[in-house]
C-alpha positions in Angstrom: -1.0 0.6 -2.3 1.1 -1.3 -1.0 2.5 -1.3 -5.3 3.5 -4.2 -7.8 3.3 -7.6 -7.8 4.9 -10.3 -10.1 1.7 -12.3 -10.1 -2.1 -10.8 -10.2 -2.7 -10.4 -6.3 -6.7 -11.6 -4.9 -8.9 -8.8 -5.6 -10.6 -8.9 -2.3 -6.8 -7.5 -1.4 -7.4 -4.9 -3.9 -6.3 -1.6 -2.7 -8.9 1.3 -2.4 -4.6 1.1 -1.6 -5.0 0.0 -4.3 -8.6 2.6 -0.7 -7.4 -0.9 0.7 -4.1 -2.9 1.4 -1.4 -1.9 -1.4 -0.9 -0.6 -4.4 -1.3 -2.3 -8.0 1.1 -5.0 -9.0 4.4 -4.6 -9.3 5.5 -3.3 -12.2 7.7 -5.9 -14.8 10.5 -3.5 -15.4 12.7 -6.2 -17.0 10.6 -6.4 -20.4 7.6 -5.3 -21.9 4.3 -5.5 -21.1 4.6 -5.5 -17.6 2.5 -7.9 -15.4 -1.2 -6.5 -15.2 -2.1 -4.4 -12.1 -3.5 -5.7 -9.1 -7.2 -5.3 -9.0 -6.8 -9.0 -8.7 -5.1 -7.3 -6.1 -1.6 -5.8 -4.9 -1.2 -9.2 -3.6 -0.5 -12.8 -5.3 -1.8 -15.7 -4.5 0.5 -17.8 -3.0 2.3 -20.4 -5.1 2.2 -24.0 -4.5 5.4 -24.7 -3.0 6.0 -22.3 -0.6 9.4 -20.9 1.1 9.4 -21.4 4.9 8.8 -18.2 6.6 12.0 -18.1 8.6 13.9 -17.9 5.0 12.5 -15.4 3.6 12.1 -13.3 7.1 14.9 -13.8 9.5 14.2 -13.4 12.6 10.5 -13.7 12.6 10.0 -16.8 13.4 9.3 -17.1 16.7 6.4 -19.0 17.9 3.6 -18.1 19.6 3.7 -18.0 23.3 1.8 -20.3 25.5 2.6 -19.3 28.8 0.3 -16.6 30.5 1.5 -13.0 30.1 2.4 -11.2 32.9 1.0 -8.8 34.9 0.9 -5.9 32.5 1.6 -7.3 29.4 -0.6 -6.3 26.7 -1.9 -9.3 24.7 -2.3 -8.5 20.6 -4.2 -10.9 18.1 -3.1 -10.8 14.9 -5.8 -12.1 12.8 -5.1 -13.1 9.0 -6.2 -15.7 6.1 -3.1 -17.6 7.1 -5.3 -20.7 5.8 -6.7 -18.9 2.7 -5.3 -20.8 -0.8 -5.5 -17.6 -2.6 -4.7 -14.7 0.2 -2.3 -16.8 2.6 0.9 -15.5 0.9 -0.2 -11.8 1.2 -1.3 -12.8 4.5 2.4 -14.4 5.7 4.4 -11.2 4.5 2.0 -9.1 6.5 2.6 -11.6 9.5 6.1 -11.7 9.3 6.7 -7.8 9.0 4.3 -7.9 12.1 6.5 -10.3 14.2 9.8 -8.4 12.9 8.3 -5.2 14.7 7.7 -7.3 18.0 11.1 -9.2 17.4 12.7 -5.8 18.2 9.9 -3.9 20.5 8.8 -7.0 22.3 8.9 -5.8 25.8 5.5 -5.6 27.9 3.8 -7.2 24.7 2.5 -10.8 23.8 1.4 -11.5 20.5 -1.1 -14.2 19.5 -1.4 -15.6 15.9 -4.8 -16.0 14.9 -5.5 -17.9 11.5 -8.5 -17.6 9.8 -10.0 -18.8 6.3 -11.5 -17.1 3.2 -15.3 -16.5 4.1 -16.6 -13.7 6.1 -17.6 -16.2 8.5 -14.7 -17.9 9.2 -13.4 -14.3 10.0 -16.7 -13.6 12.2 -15.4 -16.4 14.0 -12.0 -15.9 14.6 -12.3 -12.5 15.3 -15.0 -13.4 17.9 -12.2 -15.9 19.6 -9.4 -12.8 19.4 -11.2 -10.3 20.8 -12.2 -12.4 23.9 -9.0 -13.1 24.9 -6.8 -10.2 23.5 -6.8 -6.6 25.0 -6.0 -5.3 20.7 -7.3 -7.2 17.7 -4.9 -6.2 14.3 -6.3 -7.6 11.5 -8.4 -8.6 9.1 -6.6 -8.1 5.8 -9.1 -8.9 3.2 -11.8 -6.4 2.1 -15.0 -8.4 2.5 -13.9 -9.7 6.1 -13.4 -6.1 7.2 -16.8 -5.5 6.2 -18.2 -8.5 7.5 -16.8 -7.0 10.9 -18.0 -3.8 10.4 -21.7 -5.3 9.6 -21.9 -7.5 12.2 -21.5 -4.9 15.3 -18.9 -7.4 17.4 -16.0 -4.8 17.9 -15.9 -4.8 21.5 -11.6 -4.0 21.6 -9.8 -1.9 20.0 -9.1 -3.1 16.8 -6.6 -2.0 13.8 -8.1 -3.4 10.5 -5.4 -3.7 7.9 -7.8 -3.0 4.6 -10.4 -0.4 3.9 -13.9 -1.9 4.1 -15.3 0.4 1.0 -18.7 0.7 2.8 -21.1 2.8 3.4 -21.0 2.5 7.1 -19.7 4.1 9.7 -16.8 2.2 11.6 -17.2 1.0 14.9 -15.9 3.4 17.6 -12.9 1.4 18.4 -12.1 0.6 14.8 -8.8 1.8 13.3 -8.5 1.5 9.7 -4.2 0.8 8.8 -4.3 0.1 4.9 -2.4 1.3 2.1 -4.3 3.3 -0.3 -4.1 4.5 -3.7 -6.2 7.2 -3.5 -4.3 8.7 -0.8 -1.4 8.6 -2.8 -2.5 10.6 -5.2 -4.1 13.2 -3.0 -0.5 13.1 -2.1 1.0 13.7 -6.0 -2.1 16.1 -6.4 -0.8 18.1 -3.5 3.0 17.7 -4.5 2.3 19.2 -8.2 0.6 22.2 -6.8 3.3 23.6 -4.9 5.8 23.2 -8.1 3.2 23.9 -10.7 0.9 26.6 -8.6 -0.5 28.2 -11.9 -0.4 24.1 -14.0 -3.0 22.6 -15.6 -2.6 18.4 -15.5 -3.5 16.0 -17.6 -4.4 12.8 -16.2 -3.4 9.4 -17.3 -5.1 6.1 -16.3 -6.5 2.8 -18.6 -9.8 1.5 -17.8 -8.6 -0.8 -14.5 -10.8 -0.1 -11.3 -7.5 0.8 -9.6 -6.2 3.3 -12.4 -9.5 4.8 -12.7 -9.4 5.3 -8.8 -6.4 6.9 -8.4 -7.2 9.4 -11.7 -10.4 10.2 -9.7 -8.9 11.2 -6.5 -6.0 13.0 -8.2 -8.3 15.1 -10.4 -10.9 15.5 -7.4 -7.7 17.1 -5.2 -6.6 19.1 -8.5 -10.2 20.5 -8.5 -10.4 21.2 -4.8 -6.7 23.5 -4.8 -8.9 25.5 -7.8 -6.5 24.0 -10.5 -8.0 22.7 -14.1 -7.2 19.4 -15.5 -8.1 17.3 -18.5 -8.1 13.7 -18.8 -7.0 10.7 -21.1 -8.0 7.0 -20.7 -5.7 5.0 -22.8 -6.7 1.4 -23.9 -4.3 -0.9 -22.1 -4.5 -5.0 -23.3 -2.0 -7.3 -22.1 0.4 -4.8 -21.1 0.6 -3.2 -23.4 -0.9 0.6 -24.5 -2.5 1.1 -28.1 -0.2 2.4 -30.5 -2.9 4.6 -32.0 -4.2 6.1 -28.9 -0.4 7.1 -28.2 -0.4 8.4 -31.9 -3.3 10.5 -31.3 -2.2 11.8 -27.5 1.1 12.6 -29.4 -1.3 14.5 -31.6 -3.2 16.3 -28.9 0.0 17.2 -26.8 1.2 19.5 -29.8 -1.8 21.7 -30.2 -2.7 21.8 -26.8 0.2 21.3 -23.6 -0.1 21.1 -20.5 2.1 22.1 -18.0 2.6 18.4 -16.1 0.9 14.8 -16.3 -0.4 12.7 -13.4 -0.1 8.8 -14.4 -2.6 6.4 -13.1 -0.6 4.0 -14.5 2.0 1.3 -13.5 6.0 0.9 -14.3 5.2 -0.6 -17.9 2.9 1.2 -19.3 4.4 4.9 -18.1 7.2 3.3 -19.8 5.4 3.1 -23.3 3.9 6.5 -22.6 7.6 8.3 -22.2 9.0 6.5 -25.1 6.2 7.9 -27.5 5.8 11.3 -26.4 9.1 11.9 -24.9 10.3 12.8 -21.0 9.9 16.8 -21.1 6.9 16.9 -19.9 7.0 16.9 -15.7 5.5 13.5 -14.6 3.5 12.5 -10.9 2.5 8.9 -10.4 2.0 6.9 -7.6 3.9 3.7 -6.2 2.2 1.9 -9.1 4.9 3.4 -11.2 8.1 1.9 -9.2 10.2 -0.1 -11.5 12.0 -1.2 -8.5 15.9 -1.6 -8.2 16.8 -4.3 -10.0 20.9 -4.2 -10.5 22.0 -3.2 -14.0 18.1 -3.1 -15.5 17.7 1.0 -15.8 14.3 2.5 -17.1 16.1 5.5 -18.4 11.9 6.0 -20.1 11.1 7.1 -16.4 14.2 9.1 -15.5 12.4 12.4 -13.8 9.4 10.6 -12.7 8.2 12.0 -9.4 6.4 9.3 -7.3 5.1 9.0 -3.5 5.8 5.5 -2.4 6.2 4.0 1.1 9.5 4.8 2.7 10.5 0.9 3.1 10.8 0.9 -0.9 12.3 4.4 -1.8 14.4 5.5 1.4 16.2 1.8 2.4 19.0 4.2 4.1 16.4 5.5 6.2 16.8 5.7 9.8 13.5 4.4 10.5 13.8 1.8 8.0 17.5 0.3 8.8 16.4 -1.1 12.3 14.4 -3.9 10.3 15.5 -7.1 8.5 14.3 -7.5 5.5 12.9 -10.3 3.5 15.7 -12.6 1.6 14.0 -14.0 -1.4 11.0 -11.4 -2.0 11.5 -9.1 -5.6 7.9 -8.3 -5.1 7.3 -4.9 -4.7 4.3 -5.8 -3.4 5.2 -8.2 -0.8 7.7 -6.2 0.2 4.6 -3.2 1.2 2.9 -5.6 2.8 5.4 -6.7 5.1 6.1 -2.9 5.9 2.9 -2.9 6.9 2.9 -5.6 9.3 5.6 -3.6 11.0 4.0 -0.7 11.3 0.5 -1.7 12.1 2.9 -3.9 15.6 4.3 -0.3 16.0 0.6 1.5 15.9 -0.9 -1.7 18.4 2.1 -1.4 20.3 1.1 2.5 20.9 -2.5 2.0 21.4 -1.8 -0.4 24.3 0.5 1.6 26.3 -0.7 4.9 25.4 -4.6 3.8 25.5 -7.0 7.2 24.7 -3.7 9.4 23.2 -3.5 11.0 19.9 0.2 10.5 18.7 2.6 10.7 15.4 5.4 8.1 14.5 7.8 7.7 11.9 7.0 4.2 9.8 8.3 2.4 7.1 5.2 3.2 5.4 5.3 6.8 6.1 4.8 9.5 8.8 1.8 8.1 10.6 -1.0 10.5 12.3 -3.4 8.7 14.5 -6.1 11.0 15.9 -9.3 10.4 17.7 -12.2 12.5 17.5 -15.3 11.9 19.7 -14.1 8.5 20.0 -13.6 7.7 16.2 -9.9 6.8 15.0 -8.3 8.4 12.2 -5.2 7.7 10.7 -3.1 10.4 8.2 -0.2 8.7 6.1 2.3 11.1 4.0 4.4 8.4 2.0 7.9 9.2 0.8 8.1 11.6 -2.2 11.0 10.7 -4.7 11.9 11.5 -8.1 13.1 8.2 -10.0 17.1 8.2 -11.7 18.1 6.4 -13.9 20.8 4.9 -13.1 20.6 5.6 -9.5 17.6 4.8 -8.2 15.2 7.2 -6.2 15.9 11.1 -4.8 13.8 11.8 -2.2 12.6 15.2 -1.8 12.2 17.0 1.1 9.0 18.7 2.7 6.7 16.6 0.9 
């Protein structure tokens, strides 16, 4: 993920999407250094005055039903931190992109909020409650709490968790794992660069950030596996803002020895630095890390070129799939913004498991083309984001077949 935030998001957020929920924090495109990336997570926490939720999300505000649903009506939990002090922002933008995706596919579906706290048991405990009287659990968000779940053998519904565990055990039969995830994007960009580079040797880009380091890792890993060569660079990165000498001596480097494209495990700002000191010839992957957003009049001409895979909901706004939902009013966060697209598309995904229980099917998201498989009675779930090429001036191209 998915990603950028204005403010350091709660690591437990921290996407393994950033293999988890998002993508690093938004990145400051309106000055130098940008804000750090997210390992405190894609996702800030919430501030101490808070905008009501039916401001910033119109039409998502409708409360939770009390009466009993009728005959055939699916009943969906939604479980989230929504009393956390550090996660309940993150949490609210998921649950209003949730209830924006039931505002407009309501029919033959009841959804029940289910708040929980910060601590693993707190979740245990909500979930517990969910399950027993829901027929779909969706939820947790946090990374811990989707362990806990996974530890404690209580799945006994189908349930969609919305961050990657990052354990070592296997996931309940009935477990469906939704998050945004870094690594996947760069699998993604890996994949991308091969088909317009098939004979290219990369380098790869990242600073010494669990999330950068991450997504190098699973770029060069892909690289590796399509029989391609790369060599790598980890640039010192404090602040913001990226050693002058370690750009001097890449500078150096790239003169005796050039490759044919870069992969950047980096976010908006620091790509930014890295352009400006070795110059834009070079063809350039990233991830959504490296969104500088759309902000009217504040160009990046630095990143002009940049080819990035990003979530639909922030690159393709004119996008059928993506037009049918409101979006929030007051939210410059790129990475509120991905997790609200993920509350819609994690309804549309519970929404399919409970009228199409047992089936394999393929929709179009705002967070991508989603795949969800099922293979001796595990549940799988393929995302191929948006692929765009950044312009200054315009905004993103998206290109086709990727």
């Amino acid at each position: 993920m998915f990603a950028g935030c204005s403010t350091p998001m709660p690591p437990d957020l921290g996407c393994g999407v950033p293999g988890g929920l998002c993508a690093p924090a938004e990145p400051n495109t309106r000055a130098l250094p940008p804000a750090p990336p997210p390992e405190t997570p894609t996702r800030a926490p919430a501030s101490e005055t808070r905008t009501s939720p039916v401001e910033l999300y119109p039409g998502t505000g409708t409360p939770q039903s009390q009466a009993r649903p009728a005959a055939g009506t699916a009943r969906i939990a939604l479980l989230l931190p929504l009393q956390s002090p550090a996660l309940g922002q993150a949490a609210e933008a998921v649950r209003a992109g949730f209830m924006a995706g039931h505002e407009r596919d309501r029919n033959g579906i009841e959804v029940n909020v289910v708040p929980s706290g910060d601590s693993p048991e707190s979740t245990l405990e909500a979930y517990a409650r969910a399950a027993q009287q829901n027929d779909i659990v969706v939820g947790p968000l946090a990374r811990s709490s989707v362990a806990a779940i996974v530890a404690s053998n209580a799945v006994s519904k189908p349930t969609i968790a919305l961050n990657h565990p990052q354990t070592e055990r296997p996931l309940p039969p009935q477990m469906l794992v939704v998050g945004l995830s870094v690594e996947e994007e760069a699998r993604q960009a890996a994949d991308w660069a091969a088909q317009e580079h098939p004979m290219g040797r990369a380098l790869v880009l990242s600073g010494k950030a669990a999330w950068q380091q991450r997504t190098a890792g699973a770029f060069a890993a892909r690289w590796a596996r399509l029989g391609r060569n790369n060599a790598t660079a980890e640039l010192p990165i404090l602040d913001g803002y990226v050693d002058a000498t370690a750009l001097a001596e890449l500078r150096s480097r790239l003169a005796i020895d050039r490759p044919e494209l870069v992969f950047a495990a980096l976010d908006a700002g620091a790509l930014r630095q890295v352009r400006s000191a070795l110059g834009t010839s070079l063809p350039t992957y990233a991830i959504s890390a490296a969104n500088p957003g759309r902000s009217p009049g504040m160009g990046v001409p630095e990143l002009d070129g940049v080819r990035l895979v990003d979530l639909p909901w922030t690159v393709q706004p004119d996008h059928p799939a993506v037009m049918v939902y409101p979006r929030p009013v007051d939210s410059e966060s790129l990475d509120m913004q991905r997790l609200y697209a993920l509350g819609i598309d994690a309804f549309q995904i519970a929404r399919t498991l409970a009228q199409q229980p047992g089936t394999n099917f393929t929709l179009d998201g705002v967070t991508g083309r989603l795949s969800v498989r099922q293979n001796n009675g595990a549940w799988s779930l393929r995302r191929s984001e948006a692929a765009a090429v950044y312009r200054d001036g315009i905004g993103f191209e998206t290109v086709a077949g990727q």
